[in-house]
C-alpha positions in Angstrom: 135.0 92.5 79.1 134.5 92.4 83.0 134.1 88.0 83.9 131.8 86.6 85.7 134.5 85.8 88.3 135.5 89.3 88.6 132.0 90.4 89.2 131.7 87.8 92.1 134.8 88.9 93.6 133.4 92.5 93.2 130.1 91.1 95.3 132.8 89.5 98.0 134.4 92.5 98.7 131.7 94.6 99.0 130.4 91.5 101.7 133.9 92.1 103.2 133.5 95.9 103.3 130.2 95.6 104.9 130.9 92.9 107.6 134.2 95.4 108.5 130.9 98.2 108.9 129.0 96.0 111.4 126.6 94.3 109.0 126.6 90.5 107.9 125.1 90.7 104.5 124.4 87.3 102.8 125.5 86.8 99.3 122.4 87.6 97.2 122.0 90.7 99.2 125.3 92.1 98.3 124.7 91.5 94.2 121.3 93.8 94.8 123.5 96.0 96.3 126.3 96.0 93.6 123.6 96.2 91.1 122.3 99.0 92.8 125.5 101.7 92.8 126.1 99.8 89.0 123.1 100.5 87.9 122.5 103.8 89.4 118.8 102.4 90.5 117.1 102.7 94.0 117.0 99.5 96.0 113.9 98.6 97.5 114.3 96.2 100.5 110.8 94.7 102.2 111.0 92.6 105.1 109.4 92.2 108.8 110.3 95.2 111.3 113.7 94.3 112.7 115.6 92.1 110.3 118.5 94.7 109.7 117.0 96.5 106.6 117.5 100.1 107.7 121.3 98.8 108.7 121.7 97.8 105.6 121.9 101.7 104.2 124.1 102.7 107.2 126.6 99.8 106.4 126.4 100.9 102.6 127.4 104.8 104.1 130.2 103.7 106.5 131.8 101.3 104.1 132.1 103.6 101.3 132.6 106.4 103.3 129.7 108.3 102.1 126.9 110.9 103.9 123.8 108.9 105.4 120.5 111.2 104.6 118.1 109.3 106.2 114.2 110.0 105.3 111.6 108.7 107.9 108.3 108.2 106.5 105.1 108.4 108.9 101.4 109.1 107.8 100.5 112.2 106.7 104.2 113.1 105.5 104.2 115.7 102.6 106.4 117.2 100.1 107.7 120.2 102.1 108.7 118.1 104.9 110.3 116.1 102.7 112.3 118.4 100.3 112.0 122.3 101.6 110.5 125.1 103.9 111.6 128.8 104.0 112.3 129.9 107.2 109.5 132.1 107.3 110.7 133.6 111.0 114.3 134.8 109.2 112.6 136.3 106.1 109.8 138.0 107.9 112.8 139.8 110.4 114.7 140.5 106.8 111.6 141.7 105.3 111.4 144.3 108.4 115.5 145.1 108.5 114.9 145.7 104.4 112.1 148.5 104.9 114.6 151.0 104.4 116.5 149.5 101.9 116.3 152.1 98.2 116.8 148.6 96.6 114.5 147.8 94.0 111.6 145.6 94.7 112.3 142.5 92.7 116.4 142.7 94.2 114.7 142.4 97.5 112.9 139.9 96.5 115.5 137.8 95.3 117.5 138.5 98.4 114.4 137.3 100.9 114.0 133.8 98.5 117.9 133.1 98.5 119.3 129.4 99.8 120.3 130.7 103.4 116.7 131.2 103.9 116.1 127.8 102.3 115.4 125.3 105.0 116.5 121.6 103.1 114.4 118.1 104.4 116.3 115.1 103.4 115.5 114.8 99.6 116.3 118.4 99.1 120.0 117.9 100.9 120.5 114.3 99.3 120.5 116.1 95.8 122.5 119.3 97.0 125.6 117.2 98.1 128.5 117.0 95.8 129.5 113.7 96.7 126.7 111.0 96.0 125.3 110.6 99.7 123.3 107.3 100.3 119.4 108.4 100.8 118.0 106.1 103.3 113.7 106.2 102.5 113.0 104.3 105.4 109.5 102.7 105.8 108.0 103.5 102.8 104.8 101.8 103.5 104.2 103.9 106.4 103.7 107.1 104.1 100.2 107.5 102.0 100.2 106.5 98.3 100.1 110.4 97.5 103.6 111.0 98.8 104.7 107.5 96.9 103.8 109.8 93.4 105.7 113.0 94.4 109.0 110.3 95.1 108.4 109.0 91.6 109.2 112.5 90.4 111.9 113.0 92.5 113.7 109.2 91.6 113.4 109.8 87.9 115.5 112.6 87.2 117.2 113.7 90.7 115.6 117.2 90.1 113.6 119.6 91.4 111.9 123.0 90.9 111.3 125.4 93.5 109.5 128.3 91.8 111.3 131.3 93.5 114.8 129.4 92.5 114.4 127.7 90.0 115.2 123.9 89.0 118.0 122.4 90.8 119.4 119.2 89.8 121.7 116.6 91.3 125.5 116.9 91.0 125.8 113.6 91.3 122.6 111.1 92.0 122.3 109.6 95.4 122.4 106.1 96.2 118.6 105.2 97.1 117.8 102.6 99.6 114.1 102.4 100.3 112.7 100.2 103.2 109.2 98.9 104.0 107.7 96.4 106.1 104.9 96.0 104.7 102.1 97.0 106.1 100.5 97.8 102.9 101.0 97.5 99.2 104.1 99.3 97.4 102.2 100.5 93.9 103.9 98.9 91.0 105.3 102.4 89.3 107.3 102.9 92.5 108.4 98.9 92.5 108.9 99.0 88.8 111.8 101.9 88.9 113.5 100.0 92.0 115.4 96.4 92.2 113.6 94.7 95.0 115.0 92.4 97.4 113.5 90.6 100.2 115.2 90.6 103.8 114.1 87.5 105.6 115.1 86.7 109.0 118.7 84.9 108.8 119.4 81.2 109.5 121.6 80.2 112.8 125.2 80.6 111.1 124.5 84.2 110.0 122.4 85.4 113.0 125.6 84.1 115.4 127.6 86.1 113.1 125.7 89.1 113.6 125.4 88.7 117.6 129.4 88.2 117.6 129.9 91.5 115.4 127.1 93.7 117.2 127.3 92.4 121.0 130.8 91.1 121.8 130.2 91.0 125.0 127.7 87.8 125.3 130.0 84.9 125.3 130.5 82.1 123.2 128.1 79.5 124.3 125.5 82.2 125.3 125.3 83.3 122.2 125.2 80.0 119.8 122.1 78.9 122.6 120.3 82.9 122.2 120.7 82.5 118.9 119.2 79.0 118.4 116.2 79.6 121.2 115.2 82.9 119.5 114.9 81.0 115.9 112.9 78.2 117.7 111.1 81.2 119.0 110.0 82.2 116.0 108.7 78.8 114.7 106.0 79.4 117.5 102.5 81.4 117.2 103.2 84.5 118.2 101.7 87.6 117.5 104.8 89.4 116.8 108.0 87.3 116.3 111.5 88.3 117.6 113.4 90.4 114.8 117.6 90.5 114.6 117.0 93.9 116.6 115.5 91.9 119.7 118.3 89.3 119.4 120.9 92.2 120.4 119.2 93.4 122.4 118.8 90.4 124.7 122.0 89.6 123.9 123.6 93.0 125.4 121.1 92.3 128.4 121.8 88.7 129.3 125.5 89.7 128.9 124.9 92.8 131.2 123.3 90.1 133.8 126.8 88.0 133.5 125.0 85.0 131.7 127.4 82.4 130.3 124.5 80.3 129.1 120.3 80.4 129.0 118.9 79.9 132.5 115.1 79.3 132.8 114.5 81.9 135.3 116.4 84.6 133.6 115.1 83.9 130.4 111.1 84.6 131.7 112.6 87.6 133.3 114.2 89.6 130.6 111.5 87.8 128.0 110.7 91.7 127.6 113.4 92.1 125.5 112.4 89.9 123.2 109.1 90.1 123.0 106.9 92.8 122.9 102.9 91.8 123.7 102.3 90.5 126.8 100.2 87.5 125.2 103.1 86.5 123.7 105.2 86.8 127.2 102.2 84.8 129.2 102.9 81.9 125.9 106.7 81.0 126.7 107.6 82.1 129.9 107.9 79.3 132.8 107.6 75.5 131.8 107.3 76.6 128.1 110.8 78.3 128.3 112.3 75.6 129.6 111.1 73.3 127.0 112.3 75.0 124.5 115.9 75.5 126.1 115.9 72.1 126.2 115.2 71.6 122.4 117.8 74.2 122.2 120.8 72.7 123.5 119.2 69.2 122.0 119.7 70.7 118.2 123.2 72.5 119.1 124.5 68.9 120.0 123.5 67.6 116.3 124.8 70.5 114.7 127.7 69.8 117.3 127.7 74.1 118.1 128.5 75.6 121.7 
């Protein structure tokens, strides 16, 4: 029987694994994820836009050295731009090259509706692949509640039927990572065949970690004050707070501007990074920025960072 130590030790090295592939998972995150592969169950992460949820299935890919099929969801999306088309250009040139062709009819047929006429979306490759690729549904919520009911199909038996080939079934099942940001309601029969977790925005030590992994570049001290001005940030009412996303990216940009540390005037000028409606810009730039640099550097002193 497999110890509860063991199992932790199994949820530290896939932490390890992941931090060595770029991403700073926190503890509770990696179980999901353990459970996930264990369990052979999709993982459904929801979370604000930005907060590392679609990194989390291209840490998962690099780490175990497996394919990355990545789904994006948008409205309107259907089932043949999900799973298949037939390249109806190719079969209708093969139909004409086949005109002479004493074949019978139905061998003709067969030969027009064969796989290298198939043209396989991202479901349709992710159960193709020999090796269990991880499938990357990425923003779920973006997708109408009709596509949601085709997935359920697809997630319960890694199978499907295209009528001129018949069923085809997964070698081995994918590893399912689903994303939203919920911007509407998940319907409980797709929650119910997923393990959830929520992806919340991560506190100072774990956000530094991420900057120092993903921008290198951004020094020491400019990065424990970024850091620590961009979770203030987020305490104020904003329309649209700062995600991990903005954070490199202002990051990469005050380290491309040769910033050792947060200056008012640079700060208000690359406040574009960061923030994305201008309301938001016309809240903190100026005396507001410099306020809260100032509380900045005042709560990295008690924490004794930078």
């Amino acid at each position: 029987m497999t110890g509860a130590g063991t199992r932790m030790g199994e949820v530290d090295a896939l932490r390890s694994r992941l931090h060595g592939a770029g991403y700073v998972a926190d503890r509770d995150l990696a179980a999901a994820m353990l459970l996930m592969i264990d369990l052979g169950r999709p993982l459904l992460l929801e979370g604000d836009a930005g907060v590392g949820k679609t990194e989390v299935a291209k840490a998962l890919a690099a780490a175990s050295g497996a394919r990355l099929i990545r789904l994006q969801c948008y409205e309107g999306l259907d089932a043949h731009a999900a799973m298949y088309e037939w390249n109806y250009q190719r079969q209708l040139l093969a139909i004409k090259l086949l005109e002479h062709d004493d074949r019978p009819v139905a061998q003709k047929e067969q030969d027009i509706f064969s796989d290298r006429y198939l043209l396989k979306r991202p479901l349709l490759e992710a159960i193709s692949c020999e090796k269990a690729p991880v499938l990357l549904i990425d923003e779920i919520d973006r997708a109408d509640e009709a596509f949601e009911a085709y997935l359920l199909e697809i997630l319960s038996d890694f199978q499907v039927t295209i009528p001129e080939l018949g069923a085809l079934k997964a070698p081995e099942p994918p590893i399912v990572v689903i994303t939203s940001n919920r911007t509407r309601e998940i319907h409980d029969a797709l929650k119910r065949r997923c393990l959830y977790h929520w992806v919340g925005y991560p506190d100072l030590k774990r956000e530094m970690a991420i900057v120092r992994a993903k921008a290198p570049r951004a020094p020491e001290r400019l990065t424990a004050e970024l850091v620590a001005f961009v979770q203030r940030l987020r305490k104020q009412d904003l329309f649209k707070s700062p995600g991990v996303a903005e954070t490199l990216d202002w990051a990469a940009a005050l380290a491309e501007l040769d910033a050792v540390a947060l200056d008012p005037a640079q700060v208000s000028d690359t406040l574009g990074v960061l923030l994305k409606y201008q309301d938001d810009i016309a809240k903190i730039e100026g005396a507001k920025a410099q306020t809260l640099i100032e509380e900045t550097r005042a709560e990295l002193r008690r924490l004794e960072i930078g």
